[in-house]
N, C-alpha and C positions, 0 to 999 in steps of 0.2 A: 202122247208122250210116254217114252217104256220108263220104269222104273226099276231101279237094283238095288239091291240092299249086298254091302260089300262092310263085311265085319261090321263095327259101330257105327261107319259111316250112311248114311243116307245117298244119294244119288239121283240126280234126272239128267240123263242124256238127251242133247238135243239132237244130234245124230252122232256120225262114227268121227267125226271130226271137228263138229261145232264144239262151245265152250258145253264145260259139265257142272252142274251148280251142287256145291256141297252144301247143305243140311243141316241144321242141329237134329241128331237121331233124335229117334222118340225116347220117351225118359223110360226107365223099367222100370214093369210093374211094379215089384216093391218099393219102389219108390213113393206108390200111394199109401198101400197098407202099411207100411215100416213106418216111412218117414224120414229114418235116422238119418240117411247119408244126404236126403235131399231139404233138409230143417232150412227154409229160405229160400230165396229167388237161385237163378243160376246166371250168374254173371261171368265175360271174357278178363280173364285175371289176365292174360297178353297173348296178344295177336306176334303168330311167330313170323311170317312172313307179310310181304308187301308185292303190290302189282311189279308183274316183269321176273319177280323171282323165278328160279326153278326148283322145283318141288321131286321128293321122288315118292315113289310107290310108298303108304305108310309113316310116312315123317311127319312127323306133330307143325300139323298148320296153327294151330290155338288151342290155347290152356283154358279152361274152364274154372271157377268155383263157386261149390255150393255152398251152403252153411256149415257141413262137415269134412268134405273131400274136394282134391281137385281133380281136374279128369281132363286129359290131352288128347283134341281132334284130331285125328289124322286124315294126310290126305289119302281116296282112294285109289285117285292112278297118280303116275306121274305126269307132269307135264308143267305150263307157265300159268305164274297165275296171273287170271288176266284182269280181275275186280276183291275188294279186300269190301266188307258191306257191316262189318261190325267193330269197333273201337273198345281198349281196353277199359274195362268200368262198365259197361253195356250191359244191359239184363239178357237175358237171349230167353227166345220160347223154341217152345218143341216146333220142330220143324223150320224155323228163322235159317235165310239163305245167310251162310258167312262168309264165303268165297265163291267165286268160277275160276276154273282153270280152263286152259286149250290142252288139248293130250297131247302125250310127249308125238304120236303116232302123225298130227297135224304141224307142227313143228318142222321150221326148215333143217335139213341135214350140216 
């Protein structure tokens, strides 16, 4: 399974057309040695979208927050989404699947 790293987002393609599973990215490093921005769990303060939506390139699929910031997922392609896998109040870990989408490119016209 190939993997892409597309801005903050995470990515695994299943192929050029199957569903694309978005990611909690990995946390940055400073987020060990600092601490400041990540003081506490990171929990989905709201989930923006819902299955069947359509989503475009970059639009905040879920809001994040940690102990000191909040931080909005975006999506990496466009398309539908086809699974919603985490609820508002949720802890989320590094790497925790929070959606699939279908790409806009598998989508009927």
């Amino acid at each position: 399974m190939a993997t892409d790293v597309v801005g903050d987002s995470q990515i695994r393609k299943i192929n050029m057309t199957g569903p694309i599973e978005v990611r909690m990215p990995k946390y940055p490093d400073c987020w060990e040695t600092c601490g400041s921005c990540a003081s506490g769990e990171v929990v989905a303060l709201d989930v923006l979208v819902k299955p069947g939506d359509l989503v475009d390139y970059d639009q905040p699929v879920l809001t994040l927050e940690t102990g000191k910031t909040t931080l909005d997922i975006p999506s990496p392609r466009a398309g539908r989404v086809a699974g919603v896998f985490v609820a508002a109040g949720d802890a989320i870990a590094e790497g925790q699947l929070l959606i699939t989408l279908l790409p806009a490119a598998s989508l009927p016209a």
